[in-house]
C-alpha positions in Angstrom: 0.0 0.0 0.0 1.3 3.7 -1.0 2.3 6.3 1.7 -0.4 8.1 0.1 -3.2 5.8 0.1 -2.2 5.3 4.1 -2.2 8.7 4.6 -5.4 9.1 3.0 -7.6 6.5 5.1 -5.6 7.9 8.3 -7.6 11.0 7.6 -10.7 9.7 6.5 -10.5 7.4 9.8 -9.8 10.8 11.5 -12.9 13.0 10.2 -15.0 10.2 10.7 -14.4 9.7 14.2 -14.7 13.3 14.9 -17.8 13.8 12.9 -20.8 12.3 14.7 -23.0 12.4 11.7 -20.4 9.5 9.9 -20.3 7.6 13.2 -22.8 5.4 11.9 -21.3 5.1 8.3 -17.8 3.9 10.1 -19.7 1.3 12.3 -20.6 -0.6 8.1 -17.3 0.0 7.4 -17.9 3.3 5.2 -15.8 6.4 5.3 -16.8 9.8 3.6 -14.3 10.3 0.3 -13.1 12.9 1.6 -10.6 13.3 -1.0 -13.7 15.2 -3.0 -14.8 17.7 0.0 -12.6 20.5 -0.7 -14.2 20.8 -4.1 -17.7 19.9 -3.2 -17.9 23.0 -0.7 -17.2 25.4 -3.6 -19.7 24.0 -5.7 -23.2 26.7 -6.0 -25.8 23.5 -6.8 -29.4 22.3 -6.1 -29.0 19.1 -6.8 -26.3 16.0 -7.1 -26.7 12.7 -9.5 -24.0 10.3 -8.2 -23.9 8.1 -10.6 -21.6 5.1 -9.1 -22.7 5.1 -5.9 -21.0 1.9 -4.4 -21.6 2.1 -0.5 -22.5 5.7 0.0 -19.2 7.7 0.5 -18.8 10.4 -2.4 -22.7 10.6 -0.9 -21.5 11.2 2.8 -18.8 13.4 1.2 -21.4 15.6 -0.5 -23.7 15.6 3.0 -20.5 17.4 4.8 -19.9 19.4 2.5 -23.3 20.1 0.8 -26.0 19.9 4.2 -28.7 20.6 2.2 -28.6 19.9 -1.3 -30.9 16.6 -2.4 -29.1 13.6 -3.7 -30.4 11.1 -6.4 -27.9 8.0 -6.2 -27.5 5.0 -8.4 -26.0 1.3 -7.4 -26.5 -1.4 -9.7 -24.7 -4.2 -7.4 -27.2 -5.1 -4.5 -24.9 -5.4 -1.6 -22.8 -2.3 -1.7 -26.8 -0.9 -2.5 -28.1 -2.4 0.6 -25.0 -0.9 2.9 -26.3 2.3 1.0 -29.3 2.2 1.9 -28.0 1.4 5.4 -26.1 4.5 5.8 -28.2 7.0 4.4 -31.6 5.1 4.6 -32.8 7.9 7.2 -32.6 11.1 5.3 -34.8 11.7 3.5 -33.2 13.9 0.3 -31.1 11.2 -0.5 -32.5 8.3 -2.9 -31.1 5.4 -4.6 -32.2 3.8 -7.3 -30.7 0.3 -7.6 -30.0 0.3 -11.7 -27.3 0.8 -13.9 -26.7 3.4 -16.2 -26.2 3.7 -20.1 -27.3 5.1 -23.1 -29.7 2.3 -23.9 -32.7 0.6 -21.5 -32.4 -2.7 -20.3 -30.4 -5.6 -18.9 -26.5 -6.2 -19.1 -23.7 -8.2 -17.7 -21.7 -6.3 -14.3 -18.5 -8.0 -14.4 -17.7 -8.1 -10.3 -14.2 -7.0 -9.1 -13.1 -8.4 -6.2 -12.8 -4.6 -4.8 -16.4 -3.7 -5.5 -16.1 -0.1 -6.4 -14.1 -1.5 -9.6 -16.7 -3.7 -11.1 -17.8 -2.7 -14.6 -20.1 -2.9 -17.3 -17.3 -3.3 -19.1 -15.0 -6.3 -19.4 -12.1 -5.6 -16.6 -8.9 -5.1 -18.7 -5.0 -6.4 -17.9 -3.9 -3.0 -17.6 -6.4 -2.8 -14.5 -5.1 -5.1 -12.8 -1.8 -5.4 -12.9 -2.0 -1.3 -11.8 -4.6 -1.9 -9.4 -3.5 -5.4 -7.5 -6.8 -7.1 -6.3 -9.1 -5.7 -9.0 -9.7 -8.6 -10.9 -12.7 -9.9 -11.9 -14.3 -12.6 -9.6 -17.5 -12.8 -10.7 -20.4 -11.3 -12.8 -24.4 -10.7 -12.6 -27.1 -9.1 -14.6 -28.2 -5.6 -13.7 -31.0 -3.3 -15.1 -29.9 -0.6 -17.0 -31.8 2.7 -17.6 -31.0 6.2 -19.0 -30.5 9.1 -16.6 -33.1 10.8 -19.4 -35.6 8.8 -18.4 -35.5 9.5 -14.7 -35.8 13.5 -14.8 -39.1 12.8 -12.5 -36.5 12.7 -9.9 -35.0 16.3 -10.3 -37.7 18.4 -11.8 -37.0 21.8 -11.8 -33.5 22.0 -10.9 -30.7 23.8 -13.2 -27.9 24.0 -11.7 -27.1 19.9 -10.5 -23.4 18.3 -10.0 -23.8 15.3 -12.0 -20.7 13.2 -11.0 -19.0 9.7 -12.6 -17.4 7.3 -11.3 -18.5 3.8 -13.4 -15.3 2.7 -14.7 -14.9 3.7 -17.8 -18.5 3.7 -18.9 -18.6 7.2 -18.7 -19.5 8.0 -22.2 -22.2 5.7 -22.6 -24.2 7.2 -19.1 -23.8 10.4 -20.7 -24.7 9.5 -24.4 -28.1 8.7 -22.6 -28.2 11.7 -20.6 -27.9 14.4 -23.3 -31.7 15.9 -21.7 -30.4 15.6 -18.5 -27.3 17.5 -18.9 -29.5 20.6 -19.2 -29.9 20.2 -15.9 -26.2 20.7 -14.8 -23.9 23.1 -14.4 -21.1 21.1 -13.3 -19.9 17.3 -14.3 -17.3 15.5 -12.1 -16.0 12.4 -13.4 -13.3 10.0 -12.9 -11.4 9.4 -16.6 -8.9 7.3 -17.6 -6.0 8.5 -20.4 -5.1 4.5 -20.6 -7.2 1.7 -21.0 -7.8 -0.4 -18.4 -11.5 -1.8 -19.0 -12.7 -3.5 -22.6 -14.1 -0.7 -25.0 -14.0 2.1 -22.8 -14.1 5.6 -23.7 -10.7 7.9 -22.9 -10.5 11.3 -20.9 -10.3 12.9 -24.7 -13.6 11.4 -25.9 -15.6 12.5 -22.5 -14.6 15.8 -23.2 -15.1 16.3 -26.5 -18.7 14.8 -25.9 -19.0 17.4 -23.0 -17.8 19.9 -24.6 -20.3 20.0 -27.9 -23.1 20.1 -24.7 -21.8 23.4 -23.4 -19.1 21.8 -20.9 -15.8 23.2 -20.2 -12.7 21.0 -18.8 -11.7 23.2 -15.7 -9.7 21.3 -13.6 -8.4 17.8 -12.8 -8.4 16.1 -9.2 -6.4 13.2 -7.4 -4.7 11.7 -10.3 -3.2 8.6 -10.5 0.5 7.9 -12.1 2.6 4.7 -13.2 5.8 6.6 -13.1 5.7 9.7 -15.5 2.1 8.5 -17.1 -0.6 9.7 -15.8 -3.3 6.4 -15.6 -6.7 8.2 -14.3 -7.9 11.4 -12.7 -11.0 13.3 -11.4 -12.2 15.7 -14.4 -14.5 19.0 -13.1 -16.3 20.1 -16.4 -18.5 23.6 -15.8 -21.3 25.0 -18.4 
């Protein structure tokens, strides 16, 4: 494990233990991401998609930094859902909806990680896994997929939503069915890859070329990942 990576669940470990709202998020094992609150706090929104939801904690991020602001989450695998539900079951401006996203309706194959928050629509690549030890695929199930333009219901009347990514490199299919939905945003936050590490994925260059013919800017990148000199992956802020 990096110095980093220690250093980083040392502080998670630490806000979470000094924050009595996360005291029952740590009992299930689930930490805010805190790496995300320094942005989050700056961000003027009504509303946040987290598309990628896994167990709640770019959710518990957003609810420190972002006390008010309603949250539509989506988790396609059922038991990080259920630990979702588990952690933020009891406020009532979050909800989940247990389905995949893409740019098409209907059923597809999850391939399972063994580190949950790595699984994929997408076949898991060799690149993945030999940078990311203990990501390899273990297992898959079928998971319902929907478009994000088809669940507007949940977000009427909002205009100025953070709509973040993090789905392993299906990030260009969520948005190809979210085009409607987009309208919606003034900010998109997603996690890109410039290598390929996941069968058929888009790259950092195609996500932004789509965003950017919808009115999104790239304005900044966030806690990027290297293999020496080459950057592998990184958080992408894109702003109307």
């Amino acid at each position: 494990m990096s110095t980093s990576l220690i250093k980083t669940r040392i502080q998670k470990l630490f806000l979470s233990l000094t924050r009595p709202s996360c005291w029952r998020a740590l009992s299930m094992g689930v930490a805010p991401a805190i790496e995300h609150l320094s942005l989050l706090k700056t961000l003027p929104i009504d509303g946040i998609l987290d598309v990628g939801a896994n167990r709640g904690q770019f959710s518990l991020a957003c609810c420190l930094s972002q006390p008010k602001t309603p949250i539509v989450a989506f988790e396609p695998i059922p038991g990080e859902a259920k630990t979702f539900r588990a952690v933020h079951g009891d406020c009532n401006r979050i909800a989940l909806i247990e389905s995949a996203l893409g740019d098409s309706p209907g059923q597809a194959t999850l391939h399972l990680s063994r580190s949950a928050d790595s699984s994929s629509l997408l076949a898991i690549g060799k690149r993945q896994t030999e940078l990311f030890p203990g990501t390899q695929e273990v297992d898959s199930i079928t998971v319902p997929v929907q478009r994000l333009d088809d669940l507007r219901q949940h977000w009427n009347g909002r205009t100025r939503q953070l709509l973040k990514l993090d789905v392993q490199g299906f990030e260009l299919n969520v948005l190809r069915g979210a085009t409607e939905t987009l309208k919606s945003c003034a900010f998109v936050y997603a996690e890109c890859s410039e290598v390929t590490l996941y069968e058929g994925q888009a790259l950092r260059p195609e996500v932004s070329k789509f965003l950017q013919t919808h009115g999104f800017n790239e304005s900044a990148s966030f806690n990027a990942t290297y293999d020496g000199q080459q950057l592998i992956q990184a958080d992408y802020l894109y702003v109307r």
